[in-house]
C-alpha positions as CSV (number, residue, x, y, z in Angstrom):
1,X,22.3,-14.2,-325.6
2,X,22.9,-11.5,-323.1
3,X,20.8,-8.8,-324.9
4,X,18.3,-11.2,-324.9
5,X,18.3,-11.6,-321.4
6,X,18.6,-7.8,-320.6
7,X,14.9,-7.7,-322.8
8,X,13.4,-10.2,-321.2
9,X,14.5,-8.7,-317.8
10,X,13.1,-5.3,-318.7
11,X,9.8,-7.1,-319.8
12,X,9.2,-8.6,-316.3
13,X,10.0,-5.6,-314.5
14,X,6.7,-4.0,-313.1
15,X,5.3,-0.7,-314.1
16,X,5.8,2.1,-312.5
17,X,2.6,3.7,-311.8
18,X,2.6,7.5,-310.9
19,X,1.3,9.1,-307.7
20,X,-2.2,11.5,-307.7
21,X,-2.6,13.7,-304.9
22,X,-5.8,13.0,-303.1
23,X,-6.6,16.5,-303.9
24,X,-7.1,15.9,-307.6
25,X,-9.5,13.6,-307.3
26,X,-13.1,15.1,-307.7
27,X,-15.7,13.9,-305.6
28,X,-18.5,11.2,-306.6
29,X,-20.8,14.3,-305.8
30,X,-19.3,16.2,-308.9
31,X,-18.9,13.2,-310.6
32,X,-22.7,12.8,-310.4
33,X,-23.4,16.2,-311.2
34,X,-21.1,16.1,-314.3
35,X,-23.0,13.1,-315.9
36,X,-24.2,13.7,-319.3
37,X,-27.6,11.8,-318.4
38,X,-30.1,13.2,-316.3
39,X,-31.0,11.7,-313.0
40,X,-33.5,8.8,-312.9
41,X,-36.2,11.4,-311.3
42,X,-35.9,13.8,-314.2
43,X,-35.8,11.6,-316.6
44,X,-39.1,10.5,-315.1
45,X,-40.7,13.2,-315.2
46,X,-40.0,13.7,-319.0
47,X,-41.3,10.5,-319.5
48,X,-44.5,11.3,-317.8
49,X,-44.5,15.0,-319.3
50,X,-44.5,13.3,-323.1
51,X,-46.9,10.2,-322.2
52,X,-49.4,13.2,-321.2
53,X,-48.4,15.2,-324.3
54,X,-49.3,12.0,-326.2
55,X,-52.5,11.4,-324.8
56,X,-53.7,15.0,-325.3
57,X,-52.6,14.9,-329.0
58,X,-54.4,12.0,-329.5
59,X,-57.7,13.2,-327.7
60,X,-57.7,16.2,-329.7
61,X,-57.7,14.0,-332.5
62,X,-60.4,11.8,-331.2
63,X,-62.4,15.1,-330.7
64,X,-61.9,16.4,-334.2
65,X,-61.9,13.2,-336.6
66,X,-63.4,10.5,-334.4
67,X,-61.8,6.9,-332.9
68,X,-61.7,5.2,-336.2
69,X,-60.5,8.0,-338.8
70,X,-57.5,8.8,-336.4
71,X,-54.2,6.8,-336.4
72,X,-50.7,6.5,-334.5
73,X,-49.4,8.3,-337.9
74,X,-51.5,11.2,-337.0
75,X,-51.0,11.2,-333.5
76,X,-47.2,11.5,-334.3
77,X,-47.6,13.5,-336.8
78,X,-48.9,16.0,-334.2
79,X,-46.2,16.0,-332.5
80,X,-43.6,16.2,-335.2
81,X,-42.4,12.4,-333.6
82,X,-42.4,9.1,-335.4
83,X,-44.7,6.7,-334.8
84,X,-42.4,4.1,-333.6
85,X,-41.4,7.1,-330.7
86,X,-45.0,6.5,-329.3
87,X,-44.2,3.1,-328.7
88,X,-42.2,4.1,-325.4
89,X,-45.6,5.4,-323.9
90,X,-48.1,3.8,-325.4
91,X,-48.9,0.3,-326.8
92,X,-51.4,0.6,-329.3
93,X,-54.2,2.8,-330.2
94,X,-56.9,0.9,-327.6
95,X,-54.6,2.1,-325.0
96,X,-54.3,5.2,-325.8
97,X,-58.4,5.6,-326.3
98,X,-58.4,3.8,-322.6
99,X,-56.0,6.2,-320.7
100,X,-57.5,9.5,-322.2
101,X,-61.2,8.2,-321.3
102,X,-60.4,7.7,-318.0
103,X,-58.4,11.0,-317.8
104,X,-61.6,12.5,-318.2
105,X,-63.5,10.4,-315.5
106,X,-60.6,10.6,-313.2
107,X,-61.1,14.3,-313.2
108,X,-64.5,14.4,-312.9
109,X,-64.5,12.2,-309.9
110,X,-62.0,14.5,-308.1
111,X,-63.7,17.6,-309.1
112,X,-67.0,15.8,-307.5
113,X,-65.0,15.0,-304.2
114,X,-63.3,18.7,-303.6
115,X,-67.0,19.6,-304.1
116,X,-68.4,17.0,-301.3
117,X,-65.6,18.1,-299.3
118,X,-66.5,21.8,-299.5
119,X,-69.7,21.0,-297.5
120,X,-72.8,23.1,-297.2
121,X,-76.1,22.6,-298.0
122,X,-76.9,19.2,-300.4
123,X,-78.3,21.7,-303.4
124,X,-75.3,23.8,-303.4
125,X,-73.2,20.4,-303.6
126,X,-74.9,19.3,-306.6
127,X,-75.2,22.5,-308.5
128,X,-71.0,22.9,-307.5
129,X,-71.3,19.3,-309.0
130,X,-72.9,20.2,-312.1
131,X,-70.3,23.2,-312.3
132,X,-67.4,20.7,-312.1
133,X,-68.9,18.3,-314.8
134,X,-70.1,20.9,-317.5
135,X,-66.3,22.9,-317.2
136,X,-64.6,19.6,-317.5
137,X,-66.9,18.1,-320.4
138,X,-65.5,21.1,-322.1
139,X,-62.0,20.1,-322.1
140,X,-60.3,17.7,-324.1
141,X,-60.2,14.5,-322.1
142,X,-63.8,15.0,-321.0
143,X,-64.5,15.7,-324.7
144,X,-63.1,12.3,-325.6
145,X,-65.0,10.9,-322.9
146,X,-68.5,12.0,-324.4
147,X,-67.8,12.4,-328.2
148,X,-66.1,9.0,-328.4
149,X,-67.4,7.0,-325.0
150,X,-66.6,3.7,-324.1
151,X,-67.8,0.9,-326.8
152,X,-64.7,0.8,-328.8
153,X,-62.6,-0.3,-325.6
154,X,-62.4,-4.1,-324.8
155,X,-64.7,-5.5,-322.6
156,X,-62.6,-5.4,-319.8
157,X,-61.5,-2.1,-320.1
158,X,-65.5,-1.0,-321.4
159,X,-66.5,-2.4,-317.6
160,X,-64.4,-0.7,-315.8
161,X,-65.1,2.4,-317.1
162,X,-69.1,2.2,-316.6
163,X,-68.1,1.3,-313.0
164,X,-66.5,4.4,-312.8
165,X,-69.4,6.3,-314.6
166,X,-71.8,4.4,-312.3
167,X,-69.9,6.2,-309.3
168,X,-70.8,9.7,-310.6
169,X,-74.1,8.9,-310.8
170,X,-74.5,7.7,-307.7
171,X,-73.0,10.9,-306.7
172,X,-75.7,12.9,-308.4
173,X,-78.5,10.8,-306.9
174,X,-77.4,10.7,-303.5
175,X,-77.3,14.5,-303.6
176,X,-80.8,14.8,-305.6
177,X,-82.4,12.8,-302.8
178,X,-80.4,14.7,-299.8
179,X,-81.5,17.7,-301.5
180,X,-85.3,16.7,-301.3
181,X,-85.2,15.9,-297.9
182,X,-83.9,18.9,-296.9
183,X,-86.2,20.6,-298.6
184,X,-84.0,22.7,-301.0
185,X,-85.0,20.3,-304.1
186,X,-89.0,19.6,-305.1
187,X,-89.6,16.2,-304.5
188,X,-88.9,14.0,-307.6
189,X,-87.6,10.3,-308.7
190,X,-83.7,11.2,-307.8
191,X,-82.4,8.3,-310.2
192,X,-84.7,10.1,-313.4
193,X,-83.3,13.6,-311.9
194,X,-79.7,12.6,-311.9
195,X,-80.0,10.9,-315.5
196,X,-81.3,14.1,-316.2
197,X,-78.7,16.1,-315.1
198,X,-75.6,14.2,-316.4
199,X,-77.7,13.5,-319.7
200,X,-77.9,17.3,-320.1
201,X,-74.4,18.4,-318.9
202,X,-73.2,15.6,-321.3
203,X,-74.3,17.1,-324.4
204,X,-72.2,19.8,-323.8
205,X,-69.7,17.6,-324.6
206,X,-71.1,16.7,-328.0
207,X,-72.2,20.7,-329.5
208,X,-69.3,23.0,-327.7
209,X,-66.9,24.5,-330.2
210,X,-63.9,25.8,-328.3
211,X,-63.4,28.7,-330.9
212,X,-67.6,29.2,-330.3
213,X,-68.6,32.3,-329.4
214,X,-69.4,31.6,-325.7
215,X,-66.8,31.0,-323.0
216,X,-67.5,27.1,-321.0
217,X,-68.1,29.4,-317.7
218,X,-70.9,30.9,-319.9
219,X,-71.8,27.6,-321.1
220,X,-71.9,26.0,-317.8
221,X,-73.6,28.7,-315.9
222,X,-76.5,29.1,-318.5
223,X,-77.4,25.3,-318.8
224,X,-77.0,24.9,-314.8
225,X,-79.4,28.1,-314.4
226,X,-81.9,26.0,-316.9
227,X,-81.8,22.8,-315.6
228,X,-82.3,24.5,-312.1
229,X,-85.0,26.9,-312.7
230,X,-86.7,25.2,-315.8
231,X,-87.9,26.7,-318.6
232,X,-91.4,27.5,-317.6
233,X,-92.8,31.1,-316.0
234,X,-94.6,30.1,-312.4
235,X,-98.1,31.7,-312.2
236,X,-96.5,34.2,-309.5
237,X,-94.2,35.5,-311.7
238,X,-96.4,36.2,-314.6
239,X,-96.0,39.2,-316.6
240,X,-97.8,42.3,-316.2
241,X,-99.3,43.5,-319.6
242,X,-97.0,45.6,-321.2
243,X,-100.5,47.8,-322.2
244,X,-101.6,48.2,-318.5
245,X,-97.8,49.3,-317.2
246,X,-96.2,50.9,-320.2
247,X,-92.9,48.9,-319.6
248,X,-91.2,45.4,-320.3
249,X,-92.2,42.3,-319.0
250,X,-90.1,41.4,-315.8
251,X,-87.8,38.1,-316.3
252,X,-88.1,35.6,-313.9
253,X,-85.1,35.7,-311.0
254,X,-82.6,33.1,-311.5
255,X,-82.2,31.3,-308.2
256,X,-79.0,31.9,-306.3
257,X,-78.0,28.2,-306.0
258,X,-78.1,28.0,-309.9
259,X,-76.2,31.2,-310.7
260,X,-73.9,31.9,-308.3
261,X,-72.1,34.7,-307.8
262,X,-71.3,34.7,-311.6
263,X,-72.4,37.2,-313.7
264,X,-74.5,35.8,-316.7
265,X,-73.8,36.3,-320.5
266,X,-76.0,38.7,-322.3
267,X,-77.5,35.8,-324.5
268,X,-78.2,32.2,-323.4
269,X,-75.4,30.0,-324.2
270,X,-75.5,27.6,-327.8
271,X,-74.2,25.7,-329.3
């Protein structure tokens, strides 16, 4: 009976528990710091860094095989993820078409405002307009945004969109008509002229090969220079007869508000 005792005494007895200097005890800075998960910020900004990866993939994809013929298996595929991995930034394929659409208008509209912003005369507004809208038309969201447009979005979605287009057109209209009465623009319907204009720049969208032969500056300039000087010779600047001068018809001058300072390309830009 007494060992028993001399157990259960030993049993009840408390722990000892040994000292730590204060010293040895690293700070909740360096315990931070030592974490083998980023901070919520970074991981953030990854998270942002491959939703945007995502969406490019996919309007590449658009661009090359169309809405329809493209899945999430090829988007993933593109990559080197698996499909279930786009899940975390995307819900579904509409989404996806939704986000990179309006990445394209979103940049537009902002490229249209620094242009506003810049000031100067209404003409040189819309022609640094029509500079801003050709470049980006080039790219891959604003690609997406001509090649595959807006019907295959819901109709929520597909309206909120063409609000959004509707503001860039009345962007172009209001210039058009500030243009005319300041005398820098022949007078003309402004609504036909701005439909004109975007109708035009547009196409780029539809006909420009990134691996083509000219560069989107080239591109841009050229189709800005037509659209602002026209196609036509005006009787002043008719050619003198090659038989009377001996020499080579004159060109017409491209007007400064359509070129720029830009140099242009040594052929007209194609497709």
């Amino acid at each position: 009976m007494p060992p028993a005792k001399a157990a259960s005494s030993r049993r009840s007895a408390p722990r000892a528990v040994p000292s730590t200097p204060s010293a040895a005890v690293a700070p909740e800075s360096e315990l931070a710091s030592g974490s083998p998960w980023a901070p919520v910020s970074h991981r953030e900004q990854q998270r942002e860094a491959k939703r945007k990866a995502v969406l490019q993939a996919a309007a590449q994809l658009f661009n090359e095989r169309g809405f329809h013929a493209t899945s999430l298996d090829d988007i993933a595929a593109r990559l080197n993820v698996t499909k279930p991995t786009l899940y975390y930034y995307v819900k579904n394929k509409d989404e996806i078409l939704l986000q990179c659409v309006r990445q394209g208008l979103d940049m537009m509209l902002a490229g249209i405002d620094d242009s506003r912003a810049a000031g100067g005369q209404a003409v040189d507004q819309l022609v640094a307009c029509m500079q801003v809208y050709a470049r980006i038309v080039t790219q891959d969201f604003g690609m997406c945004l001509i090649r595959v447009g807006d019907e295959q979005l819901p109709p929520t979605s597909r309206r909120e969109l063409r609000r959004l287009k509707s503001a860039i057109d009345q962007e172009f209209r209001r210039l058009v008509a500030e243009g005319v009465a300041e005398g820098s623009i022949q007078p003309c319907d402004p609504k036909m002229t701005a439909f004109v204009i975007a109708g035009a720049l547009s196409w780029i969208g539809r006909w420009y090969q990134p691996d083509g032969e000219y560069t989107p500056e080239q591109v841009a300039q050229q189709c800005i220079a037509t659209l602002c000087d026209g196609v036509l010779r005006r009787p002043a600047q008719a050619p003198v007869s090659t038989a009377d001068s001996g020499s080579a018809p004159a060109l017409p001058a491209r007007s400064k508000a359509a070129v720029g300072k830009a140099k242009a390309p040594a052929r007209p830009a194609g497709a």
